[in-house]
C-alpha positions in Angstrom: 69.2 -65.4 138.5 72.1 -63.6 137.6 74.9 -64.6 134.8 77.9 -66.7 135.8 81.1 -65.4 134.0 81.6 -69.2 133.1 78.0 -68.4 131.3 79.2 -65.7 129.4 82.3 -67.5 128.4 80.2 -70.3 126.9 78.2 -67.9 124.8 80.6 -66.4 123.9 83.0 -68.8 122.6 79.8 -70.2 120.8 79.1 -66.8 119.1 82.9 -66.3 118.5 83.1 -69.3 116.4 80.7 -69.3 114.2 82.0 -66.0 113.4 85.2 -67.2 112.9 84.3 -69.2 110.5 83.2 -66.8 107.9 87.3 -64.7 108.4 88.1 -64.5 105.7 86.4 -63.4 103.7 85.5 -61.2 106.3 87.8 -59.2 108.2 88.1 -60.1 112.0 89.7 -57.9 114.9 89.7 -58.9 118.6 90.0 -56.9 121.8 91.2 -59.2 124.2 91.1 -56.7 127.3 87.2 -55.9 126.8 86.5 -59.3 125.4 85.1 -58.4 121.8 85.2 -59.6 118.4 84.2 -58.2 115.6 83.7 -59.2 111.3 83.4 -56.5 108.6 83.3 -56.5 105.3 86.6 -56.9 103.1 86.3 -54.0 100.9 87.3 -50.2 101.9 83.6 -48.6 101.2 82.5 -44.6 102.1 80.6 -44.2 105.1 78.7 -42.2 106.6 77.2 -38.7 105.9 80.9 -37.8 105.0 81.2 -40.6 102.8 84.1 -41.5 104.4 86.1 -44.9 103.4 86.2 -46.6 105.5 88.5 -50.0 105.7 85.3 -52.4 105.4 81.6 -51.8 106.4 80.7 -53.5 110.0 78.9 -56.6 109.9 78.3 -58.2 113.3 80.7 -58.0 116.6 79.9 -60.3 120.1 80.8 -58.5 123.7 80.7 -59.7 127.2 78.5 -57.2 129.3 77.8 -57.1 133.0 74.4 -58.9 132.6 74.6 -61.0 128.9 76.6 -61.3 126.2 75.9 -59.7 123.0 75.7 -60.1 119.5 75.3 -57.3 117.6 74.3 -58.0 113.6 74.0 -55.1 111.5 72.7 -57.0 108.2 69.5 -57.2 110.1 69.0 -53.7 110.5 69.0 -53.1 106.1 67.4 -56.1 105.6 64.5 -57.4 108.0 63.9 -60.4 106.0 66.9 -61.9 107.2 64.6 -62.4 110.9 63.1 -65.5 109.3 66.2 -67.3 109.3 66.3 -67.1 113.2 62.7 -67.7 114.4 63.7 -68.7 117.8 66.6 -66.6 118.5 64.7 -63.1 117.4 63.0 -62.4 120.5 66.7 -62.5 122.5 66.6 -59.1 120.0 66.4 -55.7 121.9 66.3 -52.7 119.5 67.3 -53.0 115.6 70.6 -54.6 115.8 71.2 -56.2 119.1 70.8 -59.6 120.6 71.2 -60.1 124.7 71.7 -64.0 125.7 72.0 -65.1 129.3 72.0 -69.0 128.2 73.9 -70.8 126.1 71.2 -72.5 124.6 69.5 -69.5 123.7 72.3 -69.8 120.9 71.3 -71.8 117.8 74.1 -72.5 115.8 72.3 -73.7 113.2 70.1 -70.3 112.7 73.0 -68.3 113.6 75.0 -70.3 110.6 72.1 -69.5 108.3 72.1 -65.8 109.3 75.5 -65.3 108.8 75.4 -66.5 104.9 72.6 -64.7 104.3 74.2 -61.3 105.7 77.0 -62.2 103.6 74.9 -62.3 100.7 73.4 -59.2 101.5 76.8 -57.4 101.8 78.3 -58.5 99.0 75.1 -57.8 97.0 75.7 -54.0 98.4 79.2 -54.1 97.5 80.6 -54.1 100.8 82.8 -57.4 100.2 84.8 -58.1 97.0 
């Protein structure tokens, strides 16, 4: 069964606020017109091969797609221990960083809150947040 777009509004609203509720101290840009939101870090940090500074290191952004919303959560991908604070929402996880959800109770808010202090943790423990 396919998506509704009032589905993917749900999820992402969810997603979107628990986000929101860790800017500041992260720093939090919107894209209206493609529906995305995105947190990273509050601290300009090099990047890259280049080393590049960068205005803050990216930390996790949501997006509506054609078939799911998602959630993409780049702590996970330096630090895999962080999967055991989301035991039921790991296998909505396709490739390293990336989370596809099609329901909105697929969502917890609960493991998604615990997450999202312990990524915070982890970037400010690699200096990519003052």
């Amino acid at each position: 069964m396919a998506i509704t777009e009032e589905t993917k509004l749900e999820i992402y609203n969810k997603l979107k606020k628990n986000l929101e509720y860790f800017a500041p101290p992260m720093v939090s840009k919107e894209n209206p017109t493609k529906t995305s939101f995105e947190l990273i870090g509050n601290k300009p940090v090099p990047y890259g091969y280049t080393k590049k500074i960068v205005p803050g290191m990216f930390f996790a952004s949501i997006e509506l797609c054609k078939d799911s919303v998602t959630l993409h959560f780049f702590p996970i991908y330096l630090d895999s221990k962080l999967n055991e604070y989301m035991p039921s929402m790991i296998k909505y996880l396709k490739g390293k960083t990336c989370f596809h959800f099609k329901k909105e109770e697929q969502v917890d808010e609960k493991e998604l809150q615990a997450v999202l202090k312990a990524g915070i943790e982890k970037w400010k423990e690699l200096g990519y947040m003052k």
